[in-house]
Short mmCIF file of the C-alpha atoms (twelve columns), coordinates in Angstrom:
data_MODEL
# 
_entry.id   MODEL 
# 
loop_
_atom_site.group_PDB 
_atom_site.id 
_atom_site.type_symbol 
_atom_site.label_atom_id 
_atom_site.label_alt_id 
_atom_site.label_comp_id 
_atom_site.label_asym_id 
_atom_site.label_seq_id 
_atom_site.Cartn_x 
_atom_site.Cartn_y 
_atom_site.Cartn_z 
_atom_site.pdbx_PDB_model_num 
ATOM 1   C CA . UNK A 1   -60.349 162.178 148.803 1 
ATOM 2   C CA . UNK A 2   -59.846 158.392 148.118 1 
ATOM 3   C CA . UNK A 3   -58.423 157.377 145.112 1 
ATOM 4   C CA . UNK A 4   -60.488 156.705 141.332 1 
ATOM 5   C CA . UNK A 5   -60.841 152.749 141.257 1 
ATOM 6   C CA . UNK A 6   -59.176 150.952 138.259 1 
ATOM 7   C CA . UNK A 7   -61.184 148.180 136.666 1 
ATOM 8   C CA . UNK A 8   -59.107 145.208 136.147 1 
ATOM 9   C CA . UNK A 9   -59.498 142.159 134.258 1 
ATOM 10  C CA . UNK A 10  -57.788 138.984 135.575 1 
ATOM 11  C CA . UNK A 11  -57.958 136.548 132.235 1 
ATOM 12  C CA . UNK A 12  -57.415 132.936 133.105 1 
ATOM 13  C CA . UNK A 13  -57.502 129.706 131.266 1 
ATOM 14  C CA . UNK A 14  -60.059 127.666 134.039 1 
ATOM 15  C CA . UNK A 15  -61.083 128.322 137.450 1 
ATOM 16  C CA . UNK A 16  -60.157 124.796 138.373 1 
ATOM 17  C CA . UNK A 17  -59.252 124.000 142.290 1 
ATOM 18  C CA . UNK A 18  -56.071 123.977 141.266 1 
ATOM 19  C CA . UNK A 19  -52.715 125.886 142.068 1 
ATOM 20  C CA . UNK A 20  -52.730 128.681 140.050 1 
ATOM 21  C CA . UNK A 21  -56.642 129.449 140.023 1 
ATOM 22  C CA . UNK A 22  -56.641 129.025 143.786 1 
ATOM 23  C CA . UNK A 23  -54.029 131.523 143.746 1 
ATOM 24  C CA . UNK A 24  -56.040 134.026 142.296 1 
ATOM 25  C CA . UNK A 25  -59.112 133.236 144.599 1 
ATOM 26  C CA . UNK A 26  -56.814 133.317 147.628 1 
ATOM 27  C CA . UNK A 27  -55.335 137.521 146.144 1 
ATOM 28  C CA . UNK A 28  -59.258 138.315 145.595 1 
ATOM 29  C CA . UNK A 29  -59.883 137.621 149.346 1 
ATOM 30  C CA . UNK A 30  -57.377 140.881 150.135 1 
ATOM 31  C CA . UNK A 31  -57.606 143.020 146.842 1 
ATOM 32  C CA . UNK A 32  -57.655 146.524 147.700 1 
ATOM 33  C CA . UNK A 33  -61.140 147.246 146.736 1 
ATOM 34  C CA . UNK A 34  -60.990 150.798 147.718 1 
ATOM 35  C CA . UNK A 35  -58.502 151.318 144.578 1 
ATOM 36  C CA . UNK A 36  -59.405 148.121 142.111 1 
ATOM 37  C CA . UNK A 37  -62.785 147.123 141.018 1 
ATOM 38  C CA . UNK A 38  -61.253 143.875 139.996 1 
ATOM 39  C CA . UNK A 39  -62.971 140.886 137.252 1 
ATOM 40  C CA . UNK A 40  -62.495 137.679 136.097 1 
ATOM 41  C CA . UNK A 41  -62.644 135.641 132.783 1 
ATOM 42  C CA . UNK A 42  -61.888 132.091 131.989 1 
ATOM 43  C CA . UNK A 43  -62.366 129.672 128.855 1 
ATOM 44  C CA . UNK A 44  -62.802 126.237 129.891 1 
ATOM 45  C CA . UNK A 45  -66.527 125.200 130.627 1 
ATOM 46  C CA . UNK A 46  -67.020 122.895 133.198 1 
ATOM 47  C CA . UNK A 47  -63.637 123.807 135.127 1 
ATOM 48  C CA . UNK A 48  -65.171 126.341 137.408 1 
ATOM 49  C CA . UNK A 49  -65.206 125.717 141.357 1 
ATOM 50  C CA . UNK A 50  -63.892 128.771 142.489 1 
ATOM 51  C CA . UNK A 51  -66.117 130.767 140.893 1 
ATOM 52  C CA . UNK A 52  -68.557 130.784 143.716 1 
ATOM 53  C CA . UNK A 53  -65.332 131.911 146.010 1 
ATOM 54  C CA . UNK A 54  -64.573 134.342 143.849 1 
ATOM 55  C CA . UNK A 55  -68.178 136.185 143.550 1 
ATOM 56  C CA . UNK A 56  -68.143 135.851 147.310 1 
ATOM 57  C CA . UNK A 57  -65.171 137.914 146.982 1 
ATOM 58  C CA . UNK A 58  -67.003 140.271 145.380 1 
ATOM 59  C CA . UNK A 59  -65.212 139.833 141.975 1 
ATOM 60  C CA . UNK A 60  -67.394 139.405 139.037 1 
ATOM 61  C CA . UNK A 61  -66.832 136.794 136.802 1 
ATOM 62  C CA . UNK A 62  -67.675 136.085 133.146 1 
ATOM 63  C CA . UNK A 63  -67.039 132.768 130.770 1 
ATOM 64  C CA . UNK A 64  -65.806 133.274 127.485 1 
ATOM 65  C CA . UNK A 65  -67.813 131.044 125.976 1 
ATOM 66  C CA . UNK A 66  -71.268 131.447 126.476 1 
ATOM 67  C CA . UNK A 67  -73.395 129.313 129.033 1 
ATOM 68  C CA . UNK A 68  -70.552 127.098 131.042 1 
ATOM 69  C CA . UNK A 69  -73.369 124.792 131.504 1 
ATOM 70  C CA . UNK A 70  -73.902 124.132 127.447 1 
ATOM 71  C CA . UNK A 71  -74.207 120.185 126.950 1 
ATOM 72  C CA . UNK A 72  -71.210 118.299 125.465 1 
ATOM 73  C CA . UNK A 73  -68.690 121.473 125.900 1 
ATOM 74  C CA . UNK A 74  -67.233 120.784 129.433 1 
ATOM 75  C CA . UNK A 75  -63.611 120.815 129.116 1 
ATOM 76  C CA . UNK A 76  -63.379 122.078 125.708 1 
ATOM 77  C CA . UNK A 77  -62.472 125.649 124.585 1 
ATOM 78  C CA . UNK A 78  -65.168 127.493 123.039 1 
ATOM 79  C CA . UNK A 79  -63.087 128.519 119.472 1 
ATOM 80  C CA . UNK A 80  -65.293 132.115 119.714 1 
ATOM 81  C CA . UNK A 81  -63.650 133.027 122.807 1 
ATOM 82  C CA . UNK A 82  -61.321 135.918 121.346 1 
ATOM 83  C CA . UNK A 83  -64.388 137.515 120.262 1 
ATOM 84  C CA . UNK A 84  -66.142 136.957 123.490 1 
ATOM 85  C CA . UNK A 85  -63.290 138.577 124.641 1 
ATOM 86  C CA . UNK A 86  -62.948 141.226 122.503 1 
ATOM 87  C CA . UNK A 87  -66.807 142.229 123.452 1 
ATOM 88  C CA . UNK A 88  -66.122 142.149 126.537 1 
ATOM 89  C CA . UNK A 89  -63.165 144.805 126.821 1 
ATOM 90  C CA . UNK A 90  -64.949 147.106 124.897 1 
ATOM 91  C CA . UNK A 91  -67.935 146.970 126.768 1 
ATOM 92  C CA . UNK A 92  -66.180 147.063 130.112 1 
ATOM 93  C CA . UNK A 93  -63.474 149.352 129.393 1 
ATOM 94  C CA . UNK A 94  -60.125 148.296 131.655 1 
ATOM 95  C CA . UNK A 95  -57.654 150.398 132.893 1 
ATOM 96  C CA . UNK A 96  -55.928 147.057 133.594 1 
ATOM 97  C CA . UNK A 97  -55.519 143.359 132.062 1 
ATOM 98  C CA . UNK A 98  -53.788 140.902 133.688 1 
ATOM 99  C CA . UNK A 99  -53.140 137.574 131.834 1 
ATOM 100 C CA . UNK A 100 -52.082 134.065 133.683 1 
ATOM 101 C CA . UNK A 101 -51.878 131.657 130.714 1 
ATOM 102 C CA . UNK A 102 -49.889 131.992 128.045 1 
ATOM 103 C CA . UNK A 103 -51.308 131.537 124.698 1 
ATOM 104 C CA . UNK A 104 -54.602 133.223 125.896 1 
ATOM 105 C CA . UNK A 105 -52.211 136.321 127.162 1 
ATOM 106 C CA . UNK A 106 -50.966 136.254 123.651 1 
ATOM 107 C CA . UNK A 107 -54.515 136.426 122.050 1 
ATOM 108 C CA . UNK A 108 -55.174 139.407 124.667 1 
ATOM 109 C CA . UNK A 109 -52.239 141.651 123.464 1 
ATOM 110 C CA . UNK A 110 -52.924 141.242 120.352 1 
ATOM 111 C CA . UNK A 111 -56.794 141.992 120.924 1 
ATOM 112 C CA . UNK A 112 -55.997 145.129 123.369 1 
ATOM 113 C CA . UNK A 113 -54.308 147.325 120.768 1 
ATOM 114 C CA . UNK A 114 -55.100 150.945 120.309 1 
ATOM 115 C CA . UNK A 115 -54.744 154.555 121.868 1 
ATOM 116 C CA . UNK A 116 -57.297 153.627 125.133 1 
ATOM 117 C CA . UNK A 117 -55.664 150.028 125.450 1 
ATOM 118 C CA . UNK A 118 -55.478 148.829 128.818 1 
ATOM 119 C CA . UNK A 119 -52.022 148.493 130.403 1 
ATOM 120 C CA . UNK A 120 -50.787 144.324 130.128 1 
ATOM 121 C CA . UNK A 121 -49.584 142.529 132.958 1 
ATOM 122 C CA . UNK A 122 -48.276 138.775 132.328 1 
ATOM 123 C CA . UNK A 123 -47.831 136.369 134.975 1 
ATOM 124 C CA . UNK A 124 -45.381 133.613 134.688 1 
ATOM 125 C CA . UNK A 125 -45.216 130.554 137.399 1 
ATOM 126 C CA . UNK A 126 -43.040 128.377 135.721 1 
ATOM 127 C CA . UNK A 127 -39.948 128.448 134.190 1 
ATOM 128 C CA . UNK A 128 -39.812 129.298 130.767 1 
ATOM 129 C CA . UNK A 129 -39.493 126.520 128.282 1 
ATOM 130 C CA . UNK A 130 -40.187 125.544 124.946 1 
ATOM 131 C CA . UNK A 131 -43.822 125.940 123.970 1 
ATOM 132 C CA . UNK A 132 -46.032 124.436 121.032 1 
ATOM 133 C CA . UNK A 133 -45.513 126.548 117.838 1 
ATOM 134 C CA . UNK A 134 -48.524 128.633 118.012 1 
ATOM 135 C CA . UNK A 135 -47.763 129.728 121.316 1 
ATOM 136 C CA . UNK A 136 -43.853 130.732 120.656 1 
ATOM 137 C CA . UNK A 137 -45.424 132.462 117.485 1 
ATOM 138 C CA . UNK A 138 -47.703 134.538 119.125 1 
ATOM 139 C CA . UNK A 139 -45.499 135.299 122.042 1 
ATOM 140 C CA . UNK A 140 -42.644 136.228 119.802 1 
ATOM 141 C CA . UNK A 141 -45.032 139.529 118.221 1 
ATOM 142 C CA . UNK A 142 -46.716 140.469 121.596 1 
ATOM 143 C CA . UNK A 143 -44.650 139.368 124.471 1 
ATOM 144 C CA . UNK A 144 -42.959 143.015 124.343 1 
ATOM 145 C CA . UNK A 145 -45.772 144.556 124.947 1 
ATOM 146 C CA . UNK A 146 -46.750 143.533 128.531 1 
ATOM 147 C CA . UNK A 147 -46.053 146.791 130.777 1 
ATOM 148 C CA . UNK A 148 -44.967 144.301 133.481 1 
ATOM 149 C CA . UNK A 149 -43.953 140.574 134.233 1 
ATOM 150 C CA . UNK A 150 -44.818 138.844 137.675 1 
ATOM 151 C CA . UNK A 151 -42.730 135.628 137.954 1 
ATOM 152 C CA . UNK A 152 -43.346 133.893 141.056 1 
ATOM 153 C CA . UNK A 153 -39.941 133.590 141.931 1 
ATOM 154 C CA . UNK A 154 -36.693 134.765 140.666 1 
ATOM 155 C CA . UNK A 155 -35.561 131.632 139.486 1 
ATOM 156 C CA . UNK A 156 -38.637 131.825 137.002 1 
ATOM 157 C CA . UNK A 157 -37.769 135.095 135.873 1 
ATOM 158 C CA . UNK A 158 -34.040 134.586 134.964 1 
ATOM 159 C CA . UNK A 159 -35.629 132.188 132.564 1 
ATOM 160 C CA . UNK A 160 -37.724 134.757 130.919 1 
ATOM 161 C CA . UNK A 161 -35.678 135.323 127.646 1 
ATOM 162 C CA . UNK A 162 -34.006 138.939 127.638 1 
ATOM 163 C CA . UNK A 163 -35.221 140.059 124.325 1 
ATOM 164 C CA . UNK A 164 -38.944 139.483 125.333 1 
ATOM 165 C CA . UNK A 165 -39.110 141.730 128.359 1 
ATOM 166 C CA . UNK A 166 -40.030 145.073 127.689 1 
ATOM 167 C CA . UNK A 167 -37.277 146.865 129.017 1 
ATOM 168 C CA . UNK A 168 -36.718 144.814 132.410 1 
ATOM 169 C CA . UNK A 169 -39.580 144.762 133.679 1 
ATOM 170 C CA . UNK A 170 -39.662 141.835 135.583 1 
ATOM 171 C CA . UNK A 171 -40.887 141.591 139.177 1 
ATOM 172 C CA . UNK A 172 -41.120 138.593 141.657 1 
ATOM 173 C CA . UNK A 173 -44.388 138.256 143.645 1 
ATOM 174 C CA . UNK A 174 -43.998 135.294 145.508 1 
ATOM 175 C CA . UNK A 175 -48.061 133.475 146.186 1 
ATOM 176 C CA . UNK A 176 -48.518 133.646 149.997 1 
ATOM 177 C CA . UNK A 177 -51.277 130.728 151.484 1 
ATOM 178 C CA . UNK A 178 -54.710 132.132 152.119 1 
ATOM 179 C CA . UNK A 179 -55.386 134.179 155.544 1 
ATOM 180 C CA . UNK A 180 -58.240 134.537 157.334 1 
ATOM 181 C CA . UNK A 181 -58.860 138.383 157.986 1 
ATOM 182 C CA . UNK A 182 -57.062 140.334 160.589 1 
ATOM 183 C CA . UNK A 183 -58.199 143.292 163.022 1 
ATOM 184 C CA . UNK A 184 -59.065 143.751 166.157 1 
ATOM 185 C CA . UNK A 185 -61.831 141.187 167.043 1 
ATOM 186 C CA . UNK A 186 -59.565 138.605 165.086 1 
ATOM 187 C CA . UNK A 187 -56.662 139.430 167.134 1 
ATOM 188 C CA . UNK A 188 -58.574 139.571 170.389 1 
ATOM 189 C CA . UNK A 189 -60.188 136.156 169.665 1 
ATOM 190 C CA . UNK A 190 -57.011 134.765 168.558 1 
ATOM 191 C CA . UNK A 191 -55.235 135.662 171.904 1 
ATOM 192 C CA . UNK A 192 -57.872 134.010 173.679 1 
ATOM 193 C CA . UNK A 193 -57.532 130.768 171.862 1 
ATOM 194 C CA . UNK A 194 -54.179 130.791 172.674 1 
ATOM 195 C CA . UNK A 195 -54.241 131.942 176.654 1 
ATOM 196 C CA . UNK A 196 -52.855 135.161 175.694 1 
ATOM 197 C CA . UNK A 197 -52.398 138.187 177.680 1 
ATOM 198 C CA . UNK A 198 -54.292 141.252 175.560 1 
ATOM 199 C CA . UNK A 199 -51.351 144.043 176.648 1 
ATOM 200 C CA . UNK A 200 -48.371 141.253 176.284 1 
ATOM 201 C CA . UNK A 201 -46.295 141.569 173.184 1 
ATOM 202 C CA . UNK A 202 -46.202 138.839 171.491 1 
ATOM 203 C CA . UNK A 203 -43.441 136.687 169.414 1 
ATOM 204 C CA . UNK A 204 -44.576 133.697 167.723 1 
ATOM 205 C CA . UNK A 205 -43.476 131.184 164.951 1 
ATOM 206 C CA . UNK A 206 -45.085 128.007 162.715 1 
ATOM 207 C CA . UNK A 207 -43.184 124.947 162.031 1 
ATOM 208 C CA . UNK A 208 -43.069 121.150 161.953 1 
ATOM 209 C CA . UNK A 209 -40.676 120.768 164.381 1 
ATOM 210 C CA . UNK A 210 -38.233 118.667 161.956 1 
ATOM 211 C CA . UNK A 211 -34.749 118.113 163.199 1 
ATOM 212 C CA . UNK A 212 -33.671 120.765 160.662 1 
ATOM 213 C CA . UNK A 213 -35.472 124.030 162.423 1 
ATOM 214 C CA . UNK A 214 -33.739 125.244 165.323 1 
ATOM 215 C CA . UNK A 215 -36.364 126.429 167.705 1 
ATOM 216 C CA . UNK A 216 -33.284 125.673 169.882 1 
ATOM 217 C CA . UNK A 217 -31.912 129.064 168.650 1 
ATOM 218 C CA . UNK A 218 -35.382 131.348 169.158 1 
ATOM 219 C CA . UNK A 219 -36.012 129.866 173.048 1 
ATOM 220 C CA . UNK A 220 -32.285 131.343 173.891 1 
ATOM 221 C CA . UNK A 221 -33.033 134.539 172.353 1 
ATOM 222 C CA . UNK A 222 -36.915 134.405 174.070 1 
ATOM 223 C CA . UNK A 223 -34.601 133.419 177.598 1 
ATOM 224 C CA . UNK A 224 -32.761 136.780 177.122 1 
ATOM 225 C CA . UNK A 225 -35.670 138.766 176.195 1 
ATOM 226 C CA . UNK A 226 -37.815 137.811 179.287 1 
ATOM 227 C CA . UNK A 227 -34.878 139.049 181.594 1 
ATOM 228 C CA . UNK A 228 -35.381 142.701 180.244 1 
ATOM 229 C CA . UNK A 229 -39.112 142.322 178.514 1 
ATOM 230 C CA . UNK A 230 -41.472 140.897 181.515 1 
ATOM 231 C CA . UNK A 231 -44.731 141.646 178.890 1 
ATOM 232 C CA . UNK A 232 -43.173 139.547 176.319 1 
ATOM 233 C CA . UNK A 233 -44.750 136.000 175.262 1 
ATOM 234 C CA . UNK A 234 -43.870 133.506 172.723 1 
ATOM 235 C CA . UNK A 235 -46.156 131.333 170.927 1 
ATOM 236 C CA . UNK A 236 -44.514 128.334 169.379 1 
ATOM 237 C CA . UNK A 237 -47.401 126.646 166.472 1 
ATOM 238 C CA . UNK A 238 -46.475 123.442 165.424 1 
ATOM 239 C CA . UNK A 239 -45.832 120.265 166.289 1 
ATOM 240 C CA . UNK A 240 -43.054 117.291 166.178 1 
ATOM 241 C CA . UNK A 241 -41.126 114.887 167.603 1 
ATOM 242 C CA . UNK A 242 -38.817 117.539 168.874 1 
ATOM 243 C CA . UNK A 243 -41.635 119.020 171.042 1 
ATOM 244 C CA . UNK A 244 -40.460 117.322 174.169 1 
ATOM 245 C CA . UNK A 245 -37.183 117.859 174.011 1 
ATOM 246 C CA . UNK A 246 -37.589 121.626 173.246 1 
ATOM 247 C CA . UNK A 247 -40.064 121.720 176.279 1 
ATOM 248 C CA . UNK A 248 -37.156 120.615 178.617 1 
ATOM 249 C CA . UNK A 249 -35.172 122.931 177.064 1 
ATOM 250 C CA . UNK A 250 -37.464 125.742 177.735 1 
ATOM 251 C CA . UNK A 251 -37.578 124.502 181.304 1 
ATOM 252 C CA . UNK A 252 -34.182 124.538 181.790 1 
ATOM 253 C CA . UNK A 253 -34.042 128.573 180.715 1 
ATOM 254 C CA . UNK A 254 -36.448 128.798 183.150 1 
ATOM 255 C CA . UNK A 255 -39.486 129.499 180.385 1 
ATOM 256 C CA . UNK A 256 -42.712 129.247 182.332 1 
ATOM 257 C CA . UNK A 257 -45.005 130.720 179.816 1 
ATOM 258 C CA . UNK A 258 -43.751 129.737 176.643 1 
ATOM 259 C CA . UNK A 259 -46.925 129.049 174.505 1 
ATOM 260 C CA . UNK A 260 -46.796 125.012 172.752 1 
ATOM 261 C CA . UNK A 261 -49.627 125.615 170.570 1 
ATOM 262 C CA . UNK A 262 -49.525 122.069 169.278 1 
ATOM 263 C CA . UNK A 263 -50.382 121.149 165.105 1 
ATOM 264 C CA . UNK A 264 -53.129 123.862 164.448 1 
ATOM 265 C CA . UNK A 265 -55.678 123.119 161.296 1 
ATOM 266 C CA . UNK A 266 -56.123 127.312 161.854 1 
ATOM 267 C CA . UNK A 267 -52.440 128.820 161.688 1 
ATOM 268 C CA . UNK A 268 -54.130 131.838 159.383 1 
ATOM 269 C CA . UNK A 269 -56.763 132.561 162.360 1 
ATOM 270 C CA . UNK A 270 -54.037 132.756 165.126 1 
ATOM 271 C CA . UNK A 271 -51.288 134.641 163.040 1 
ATOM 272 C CA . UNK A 272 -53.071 137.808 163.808 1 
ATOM 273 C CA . UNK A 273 -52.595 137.519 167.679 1 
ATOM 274 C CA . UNK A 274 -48.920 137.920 167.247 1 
ATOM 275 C CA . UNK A 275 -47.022 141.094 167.064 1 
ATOM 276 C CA . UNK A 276 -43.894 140.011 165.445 1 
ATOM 277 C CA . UNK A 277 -43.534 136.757 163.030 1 
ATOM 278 C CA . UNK A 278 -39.480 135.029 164.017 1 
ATOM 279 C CA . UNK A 279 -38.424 132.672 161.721 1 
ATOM 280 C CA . UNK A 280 -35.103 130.896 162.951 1 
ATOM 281 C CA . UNK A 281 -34.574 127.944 160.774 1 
ATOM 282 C CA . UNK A 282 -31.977 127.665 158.059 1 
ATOM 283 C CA . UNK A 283 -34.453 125.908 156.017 1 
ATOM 284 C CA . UNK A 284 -33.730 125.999 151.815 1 
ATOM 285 C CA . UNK A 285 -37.396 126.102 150.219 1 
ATOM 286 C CA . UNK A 286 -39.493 128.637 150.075 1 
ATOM 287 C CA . UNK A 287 -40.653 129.568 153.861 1 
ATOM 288 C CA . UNK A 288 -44.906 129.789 153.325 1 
ATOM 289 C CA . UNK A 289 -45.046 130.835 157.427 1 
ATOM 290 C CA . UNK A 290 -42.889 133.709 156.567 1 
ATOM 291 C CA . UNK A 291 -44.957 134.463 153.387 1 
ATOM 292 C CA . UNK A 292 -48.332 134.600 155.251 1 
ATOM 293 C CA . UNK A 293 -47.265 136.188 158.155 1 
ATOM 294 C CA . UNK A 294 -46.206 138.874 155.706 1 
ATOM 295 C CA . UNK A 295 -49.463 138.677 153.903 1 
ATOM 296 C CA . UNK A 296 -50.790 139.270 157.167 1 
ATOM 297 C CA . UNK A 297 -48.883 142.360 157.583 1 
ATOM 298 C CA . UNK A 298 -46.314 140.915 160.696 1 
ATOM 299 C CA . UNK A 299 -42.802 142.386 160.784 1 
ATOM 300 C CA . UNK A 300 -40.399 139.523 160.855 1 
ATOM 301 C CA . UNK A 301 -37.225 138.899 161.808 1 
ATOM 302 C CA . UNK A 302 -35.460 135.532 159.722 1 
ATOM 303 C CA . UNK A 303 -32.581 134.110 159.148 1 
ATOM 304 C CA . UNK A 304 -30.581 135.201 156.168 1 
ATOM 305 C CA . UNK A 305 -30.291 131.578 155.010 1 
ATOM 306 C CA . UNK A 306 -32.213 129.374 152.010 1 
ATOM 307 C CA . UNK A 307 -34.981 131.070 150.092 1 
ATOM 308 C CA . UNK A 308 -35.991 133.797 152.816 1 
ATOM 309 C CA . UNK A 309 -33.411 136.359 151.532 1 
ATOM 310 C CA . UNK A 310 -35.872 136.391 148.020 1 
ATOM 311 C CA . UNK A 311 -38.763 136.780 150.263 1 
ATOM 312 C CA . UNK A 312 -37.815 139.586 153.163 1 
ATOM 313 C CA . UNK A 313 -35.605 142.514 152.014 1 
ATOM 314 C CA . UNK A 314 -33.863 143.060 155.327 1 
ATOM 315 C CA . UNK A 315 -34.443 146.591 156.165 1 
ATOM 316 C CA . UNK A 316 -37.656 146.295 154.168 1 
ATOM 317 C CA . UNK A 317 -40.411 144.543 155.087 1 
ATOM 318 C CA . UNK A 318 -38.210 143.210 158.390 1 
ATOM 319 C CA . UNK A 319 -34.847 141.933 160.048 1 
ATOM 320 C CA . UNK A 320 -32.363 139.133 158.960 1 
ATOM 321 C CA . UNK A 321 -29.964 137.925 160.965 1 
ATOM 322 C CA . UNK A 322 -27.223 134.932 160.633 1 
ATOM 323 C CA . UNK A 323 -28.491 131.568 161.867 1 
ATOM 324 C CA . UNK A 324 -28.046 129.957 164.525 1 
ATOM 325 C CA . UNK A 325 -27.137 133.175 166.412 1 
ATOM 326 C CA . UNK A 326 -29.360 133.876 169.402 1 
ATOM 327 C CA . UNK A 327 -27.889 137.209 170.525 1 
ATOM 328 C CA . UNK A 328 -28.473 138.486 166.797 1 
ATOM 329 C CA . UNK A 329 -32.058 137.216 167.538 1 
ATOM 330 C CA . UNK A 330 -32.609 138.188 170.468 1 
ATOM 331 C CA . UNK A 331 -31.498 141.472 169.632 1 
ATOM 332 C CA . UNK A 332 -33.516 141.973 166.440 1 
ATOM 333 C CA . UNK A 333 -36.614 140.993 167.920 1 
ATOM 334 C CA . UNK A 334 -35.997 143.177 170.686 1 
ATOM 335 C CA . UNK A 335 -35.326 146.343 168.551 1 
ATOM 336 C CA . UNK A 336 -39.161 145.529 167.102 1 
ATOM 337 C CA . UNK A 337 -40.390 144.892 170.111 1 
ATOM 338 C CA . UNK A 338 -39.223 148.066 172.096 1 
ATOM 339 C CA . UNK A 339 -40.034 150.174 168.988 1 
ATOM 340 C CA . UNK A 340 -43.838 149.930 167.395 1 
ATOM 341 C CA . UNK A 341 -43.431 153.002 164.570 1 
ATOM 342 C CA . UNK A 342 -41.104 150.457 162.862 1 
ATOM 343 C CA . UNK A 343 -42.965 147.172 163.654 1 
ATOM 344 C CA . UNK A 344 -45.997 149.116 162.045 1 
ATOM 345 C CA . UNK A 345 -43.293 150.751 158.979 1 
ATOM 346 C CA . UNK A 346 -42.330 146.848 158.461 1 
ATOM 347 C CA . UNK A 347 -45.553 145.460 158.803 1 
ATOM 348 C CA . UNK A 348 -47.017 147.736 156.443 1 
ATOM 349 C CA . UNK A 349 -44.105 147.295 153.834 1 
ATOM 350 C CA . UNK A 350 -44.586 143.383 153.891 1 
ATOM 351 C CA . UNK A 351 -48.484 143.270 153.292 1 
ATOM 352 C CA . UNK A 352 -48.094 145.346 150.513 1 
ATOM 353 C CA . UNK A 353 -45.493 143.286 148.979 1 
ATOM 354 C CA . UNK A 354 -47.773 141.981 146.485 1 
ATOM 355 C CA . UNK A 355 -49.394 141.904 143.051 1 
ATOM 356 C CA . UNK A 356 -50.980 145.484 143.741 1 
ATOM 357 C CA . UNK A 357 -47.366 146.955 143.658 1 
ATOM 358 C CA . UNK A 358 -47.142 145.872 140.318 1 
ATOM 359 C CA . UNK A 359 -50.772 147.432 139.496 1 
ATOM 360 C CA . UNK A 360 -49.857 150.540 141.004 1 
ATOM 361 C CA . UNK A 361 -46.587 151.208 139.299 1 
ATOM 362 C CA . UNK A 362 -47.658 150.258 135.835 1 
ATOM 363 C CA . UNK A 363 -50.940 152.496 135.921 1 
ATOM 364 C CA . UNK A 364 -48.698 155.399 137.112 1 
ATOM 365 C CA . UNK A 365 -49.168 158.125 134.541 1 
# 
């Protein structure tokens, strides 16, 4: 029997192309519709491109104020909006309601009290700071009350202040880049593009081939793979100034098939012809290949260096190892490779590493 759907209310201050609103257009392309029936509300007139990408979605969307096309209002808050709002929860009755800016999150907790109030969720993207009086106000009587916090990253949740959580409920969701969507005709047309074999199993990374990634490190861990993995392939996307010098190198280990994909204006398209995502550079931000590869459900293997140890709980969703180490590597990705109940365990884990966890745990009776 598949599960009741939720209804769920994402309440945002504009649909803007901008980070945050793009955010949420780029989650509604991979919402679990089987379990959320999921809407969306804005205030801002006139600040609405992605509405079209979200009704394509299949997410319904409603303006809370009105027409968005009334004359003379683009840009400027309708001051009926709580109301609007109001009307709208009762009418459409959400199990869930989860709030992205923060003085119209406030107006929303207050707004959703009561015995069949919908559970809160509160997303916070930036670090917490001071705020205009209203807003510290209003957050100061209702903050408590959100069932769940989703900072996207820990850094912004150590700097949610301790006496507003409720409890510690705090959990970091980091945004992944859009994907296109993956099964079997995408990953049979993706091996294609890239000369693939349709048996082989596949390896594959994204970079920019900056003097700081050491691609140096995966090719000696692909060298010692081929001598015991003949199937194997690795697909290297990206491209650089080091590209030449890694292509001798790959000569020199004797790497006749090693895949230089080149710059690629369609990474999301081709991540679903790999079977493992391998991440070997030390770099210190925040690693958006890894992310989307895990969006895309890939086991990885990464180094335990930077900002990938807040993204990939080794174990988890898939395999650190120290960097610069190519028989630690080599030997991770082999254990994936030779062993496709945890590559799907792993995979599985790291696509549903996302904002859905949350859901799931704060509508659990």
């Amino acid at each position: 029997m598949s599960p009741r759907r939720t209804r769920i209310l994402w309440l945002a201050r504009d649909l803007g192309a901008d980070g945050a609103a793009q955010a949420l257009a780029d989650r509604a392309r991979h919402a679990d519709t089987a379990r959320f029936e999921i809407e969306v509300a804005y205030l801002l007139p006139g600040r609405d491109p992605l509405v079209p990408a979200l009704e394509r979605a299949g997410l319904r969307v409603h303006h809370l104020a009105g027409s968005p096309g009334t004359p003379g209002t683009a840009g400027r808050t309708d001051p009926r909006w709580p109301w609007h709002l109001r009307r709208l929860l009762a009418e459409r009755r959400y199990g869930l309601l989860h709030t992205h800016t923060p003085l119209p999150a406030a107006a929303a907790r207050l707004l959703t009290l009561g015995r069949n109030a919908p559970r809160l969720v509160h997303s916070e993207q930036s670090p917490w700071g001071p705020r205009r009086l209203v807003t510290s106000w209003a957050d100061a009587l209702t903050y408590r009350r959100n069932d769940a916090v989703i900072a996207g990253s820990r850094a912004v949740g150590r700097t949610v202040p301790a006496g507003r959580r409720a409890g510690d409920r705090v959990t970091v969701v980091l945004q992944a880049p859009d994907l296109a969507d993956a099964g079997p005709a995408a990953r049979a047309a993706a091996r294609a593009g890239l000369g693939l074999p349709a048996d082989a199993l596949v390896i594959g990374t994204v970079s920019g081939r900056t003097p700081g990634e050491d691609q140096a490190t995966l090719l000696a861990a692909y060298a010692g793979l081929r001598r015991t993995g003949p199937d194997t392939r690795l697909v290297l996307i990206g491209g650089g100034p080091s590209e030449p010098r890694l292509r001798a190198l790959a000569a020199g280990l004797g790497l006749t098939d090693v895949v230089f994909a080149g710059s690629r204006p369609d990474v999301p398209a081709l991540l679903p012809a790999l079977d493992v995502f391998a991440l070997g550079s030390p770099q210190q931000g925040p690693p958006a290949a890894l992310l989307a590869a895990m969006t895309c459900g890939l086991p990885s293997v990464a180094t335990r260096a930077g900002a990938t140890p807040e993204v990939l709980d080794d174990g988890a969703q898939g395999l650190l190892v120290p960097p610069g180490d190519p028989a630690a590597l080599g030997g991770a990705l082999a254990g994936l490779l030779a062993d496709a109940a945890l590559r799907a365990r792993l995979g599985a884990a790291a696509a549903q590493r996302a904002v859905e966890a949350v859901y799931r745990r704060v509508l659990r009776p």
